[in-house]
C-alpha positions in Angstrom: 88.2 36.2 -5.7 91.2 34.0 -7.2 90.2 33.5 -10.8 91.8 30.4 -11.4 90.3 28.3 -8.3 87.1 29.6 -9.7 87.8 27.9 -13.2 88.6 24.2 -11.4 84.8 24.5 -10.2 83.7 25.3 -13.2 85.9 22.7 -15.2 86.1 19.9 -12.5 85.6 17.2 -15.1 82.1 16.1 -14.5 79.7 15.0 -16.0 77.8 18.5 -16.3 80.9 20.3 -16.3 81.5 23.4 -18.5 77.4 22.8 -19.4 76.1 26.2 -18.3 77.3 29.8 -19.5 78.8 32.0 -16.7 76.1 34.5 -16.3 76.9 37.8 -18.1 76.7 40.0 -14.7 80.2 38.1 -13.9 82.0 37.9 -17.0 81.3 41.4 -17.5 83.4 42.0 -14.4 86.1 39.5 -14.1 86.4 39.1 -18.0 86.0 35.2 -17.6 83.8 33.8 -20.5 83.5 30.5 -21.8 82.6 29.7 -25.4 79.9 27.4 -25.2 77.9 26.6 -28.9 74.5 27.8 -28.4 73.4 26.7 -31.7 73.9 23.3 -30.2 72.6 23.8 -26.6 71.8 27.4 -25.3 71.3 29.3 -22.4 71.1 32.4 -23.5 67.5 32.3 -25.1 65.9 30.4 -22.2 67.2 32.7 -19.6 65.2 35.4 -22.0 62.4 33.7 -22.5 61.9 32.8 -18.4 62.8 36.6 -18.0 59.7 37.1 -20.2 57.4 35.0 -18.7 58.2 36.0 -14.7 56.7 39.7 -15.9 53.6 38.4 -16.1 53.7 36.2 -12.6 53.5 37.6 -9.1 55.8 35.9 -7.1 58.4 36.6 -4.3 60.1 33.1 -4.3 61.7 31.3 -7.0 63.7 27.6 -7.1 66.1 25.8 -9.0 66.0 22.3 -8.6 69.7 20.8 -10.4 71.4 24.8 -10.5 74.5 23.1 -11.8 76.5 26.7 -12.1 73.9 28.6 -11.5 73.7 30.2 -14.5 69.7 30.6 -13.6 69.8 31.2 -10.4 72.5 33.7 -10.4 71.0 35.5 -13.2 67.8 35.9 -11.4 69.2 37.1 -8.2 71.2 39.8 -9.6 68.1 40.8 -11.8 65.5 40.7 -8.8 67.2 41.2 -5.9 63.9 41.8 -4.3 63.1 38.0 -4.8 64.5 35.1 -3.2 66.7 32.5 -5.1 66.9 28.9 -3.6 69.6 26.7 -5.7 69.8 22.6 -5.3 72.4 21.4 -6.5 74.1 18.0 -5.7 78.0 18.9 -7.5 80.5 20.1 -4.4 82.6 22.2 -6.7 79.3 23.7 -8.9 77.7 24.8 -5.1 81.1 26.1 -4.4 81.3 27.9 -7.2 77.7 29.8 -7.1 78.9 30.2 -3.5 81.6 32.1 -4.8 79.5 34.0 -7.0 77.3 34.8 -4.1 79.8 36.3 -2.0 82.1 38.4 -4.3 78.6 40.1 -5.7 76.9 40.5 -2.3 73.6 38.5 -3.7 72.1 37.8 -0.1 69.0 36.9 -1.9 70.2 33.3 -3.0 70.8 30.4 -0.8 72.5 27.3 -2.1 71.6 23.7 -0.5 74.0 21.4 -1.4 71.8 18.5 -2.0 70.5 16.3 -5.2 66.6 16.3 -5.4 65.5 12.3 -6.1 61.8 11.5 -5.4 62.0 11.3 -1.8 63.7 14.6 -1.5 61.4 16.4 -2.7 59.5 16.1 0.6 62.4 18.1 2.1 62.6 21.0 -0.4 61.2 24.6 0.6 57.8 25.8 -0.7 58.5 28.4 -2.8 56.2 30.4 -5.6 57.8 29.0 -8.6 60.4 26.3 -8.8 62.4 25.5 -12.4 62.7 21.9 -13.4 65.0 22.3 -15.7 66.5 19.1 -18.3 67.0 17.2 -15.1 64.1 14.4 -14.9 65.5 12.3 -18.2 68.8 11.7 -15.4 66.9 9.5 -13.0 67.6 6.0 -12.2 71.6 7.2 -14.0 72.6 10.5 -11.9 69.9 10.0 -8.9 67.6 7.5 -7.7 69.5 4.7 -9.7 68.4 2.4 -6.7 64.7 2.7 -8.2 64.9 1.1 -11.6 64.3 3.6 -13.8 64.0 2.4 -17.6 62.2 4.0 -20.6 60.1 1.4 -19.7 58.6 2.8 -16.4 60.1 6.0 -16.9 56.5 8.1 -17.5 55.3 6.1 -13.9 58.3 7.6 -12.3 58.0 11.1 -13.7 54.1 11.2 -12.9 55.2 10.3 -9.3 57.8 12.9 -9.0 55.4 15.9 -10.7 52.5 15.2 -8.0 55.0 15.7 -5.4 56.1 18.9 -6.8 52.7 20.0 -6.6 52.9 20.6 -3.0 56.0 23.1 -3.4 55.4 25.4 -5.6 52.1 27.1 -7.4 54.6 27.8 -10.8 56.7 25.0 -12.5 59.0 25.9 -15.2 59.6 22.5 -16.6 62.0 20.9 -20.0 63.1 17.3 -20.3 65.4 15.6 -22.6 64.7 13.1 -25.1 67.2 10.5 -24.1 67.3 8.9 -20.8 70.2 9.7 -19.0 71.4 11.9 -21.6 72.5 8.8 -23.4 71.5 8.9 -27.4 71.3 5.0 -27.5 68.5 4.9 -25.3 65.7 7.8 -26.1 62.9 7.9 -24.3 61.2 9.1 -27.6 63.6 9.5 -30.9 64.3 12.8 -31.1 63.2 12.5 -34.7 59.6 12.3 -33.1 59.2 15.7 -32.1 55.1 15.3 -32.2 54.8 11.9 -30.1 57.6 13.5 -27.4 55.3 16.5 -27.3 52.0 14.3 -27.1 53.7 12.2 -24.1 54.5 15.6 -22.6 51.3 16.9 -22.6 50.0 13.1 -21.3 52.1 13.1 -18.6 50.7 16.9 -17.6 47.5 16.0 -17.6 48.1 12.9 -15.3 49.6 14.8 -12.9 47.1 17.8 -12.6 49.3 20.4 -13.7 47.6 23.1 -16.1 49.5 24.7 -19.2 50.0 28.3 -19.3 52.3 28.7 -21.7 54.6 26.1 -24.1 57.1 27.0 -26.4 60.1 25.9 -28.8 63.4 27.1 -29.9 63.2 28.3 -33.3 66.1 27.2 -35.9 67.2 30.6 -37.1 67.7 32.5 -34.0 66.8 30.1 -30.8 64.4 32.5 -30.0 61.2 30.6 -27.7 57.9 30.9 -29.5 54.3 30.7 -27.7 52.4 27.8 -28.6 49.7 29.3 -27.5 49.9 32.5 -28.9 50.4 30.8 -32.7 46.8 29.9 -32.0 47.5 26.1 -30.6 45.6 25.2 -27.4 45.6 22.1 -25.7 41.4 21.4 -25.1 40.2 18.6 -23.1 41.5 15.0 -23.2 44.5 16.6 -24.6 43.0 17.3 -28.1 44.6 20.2 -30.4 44.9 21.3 -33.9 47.7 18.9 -35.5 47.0 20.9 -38.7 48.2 23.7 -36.8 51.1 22.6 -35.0 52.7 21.2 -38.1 52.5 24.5 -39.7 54.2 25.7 -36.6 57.1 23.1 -36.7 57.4 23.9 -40.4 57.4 27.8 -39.9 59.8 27.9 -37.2 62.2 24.6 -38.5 62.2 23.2 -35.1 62.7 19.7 -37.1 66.1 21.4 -37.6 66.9 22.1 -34.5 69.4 20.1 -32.3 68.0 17.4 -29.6 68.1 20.4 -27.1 66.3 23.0 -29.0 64.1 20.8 -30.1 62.5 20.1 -25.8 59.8 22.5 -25.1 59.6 24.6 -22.2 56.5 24.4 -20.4 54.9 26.6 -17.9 52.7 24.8 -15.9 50.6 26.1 -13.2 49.2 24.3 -9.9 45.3 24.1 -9.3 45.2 23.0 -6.0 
């Protein structure tokens, strides 16, 4: 493996580039590390936290929809090799690089399809057990399916459309969004200083599309580690109703008002009912 082709995939100059940490399996080995600031924007934690979760799911299939490095996907095949990986990603130097990866740590459980996945490619993906949707919806109508429109004024309409498609592919959705469209601050889909109405048009949006919640956590300030909703007592009842008392106790306890625009998106793990 020639260590300095493999930097040029990783730091091609894109827009995503240098976004994701090289998983710890291959820095470990080839000493290549990249100093990202994961107080700002982490991987780290979520990795953990999805680690967490996938104990508790039985699966034998899991998919990455926008891998950019892989950073997921590669984790999780070296951790489970008994599990198949499947990575989209669009970027011709990121699917070279996971490639790479692939290759030069004999992780025949992951393939890589070098394809974007807009609204109607989701009718081509694989069904798998689980897929992770990972800060890649708030892109469309900038990075993919720019021939559609997409504003913050149709956005929810287009993201309802795409989450009822997914529900045909998978039975698990590990699922984070971005507060500003296109990953541009000018235009937020909800000001990030609105951490409560993001999270109620979250939870709208779920309902819409027939997903249910199993589990939705935040980043908290001190140590970016993802707390349970859920297990702080906050469940979402019927017409989306919850304790508001309760959930600004557990902004305040946690200082996710704190946090950076990243930290401060909530994972969701959302099952499928059909």
């Amino acid at each position: 493996m020639n260590l300095e082709e493999l930097k040029e995939l990783y730091e091609d100059g894109s827009k995503h580039s240098v976004y994701q940490n090289i998983p710890k399996f291959v820095s470990d080995r080839i000493e290549y590390k990249v100093q990202l600031d994961e107080n700002w924007r982490g991987d780290t934690s979520r990795l953990t936290y999805i680690y967490d979760k996938l104990k508790n799911i039985d699966f034998t299939s899991i998919g990455d929809i926008g891998a950019n490095t892989g950073y997921f996907s590669l984790s999780l095949a070296n951790e489970m090799k008994d599990k198949k990986v499947i990575s989209y990603e669009i970027n011709n130097n990121h699917v070279e690089f996971i490639n790479t990866i692939k290759e030069n740590f004999n992780l025949e459980n992951i393939q890589i399809i070098n394809k974007g996945v807009d609204l109607k490619g989701i009718d081509y993906l694989s069904e798998v057990d689980i897929y992770m949707f990972l800060n890649v919806i708030h892109h469309a109508g900038v990075d993919f399916d720019v021939n559609l429109d997409v504003s913050n004024l149709n956005f929810k309409q287009y993201a309802n459309q795409y989450l009822e498609k997914l529900k045909n592919k998978c039975k698990i959705l590990i699922f984070q969004m971005g507060y500003n469209h296109g990953g541009n601050k000018l235009k937020p889909i909800i000001s990030p200083s609105e951490i409560k109405k993001m999270f109620d048009y979250q939870i709208d949006l779920i309902q819409e599309t027939g997903w249910k919640i199993i589990d939705i956590s935040y980043a908290t300030n001190r140590d970016k580690e993802y707390k349970s909703l859920l297990e702080y007592g906050i469940n979402i009842g019927e017409f989306n109703k919850y304790d508001v008392e309760l959930f600004n106790a557990y902004l305040e306890e946690y200082k996710v008002y704190n946090n950076s625009e990243f930290y401060k998106r909530p994972i969701f793990i959302l099952s499928n009912n059909i």
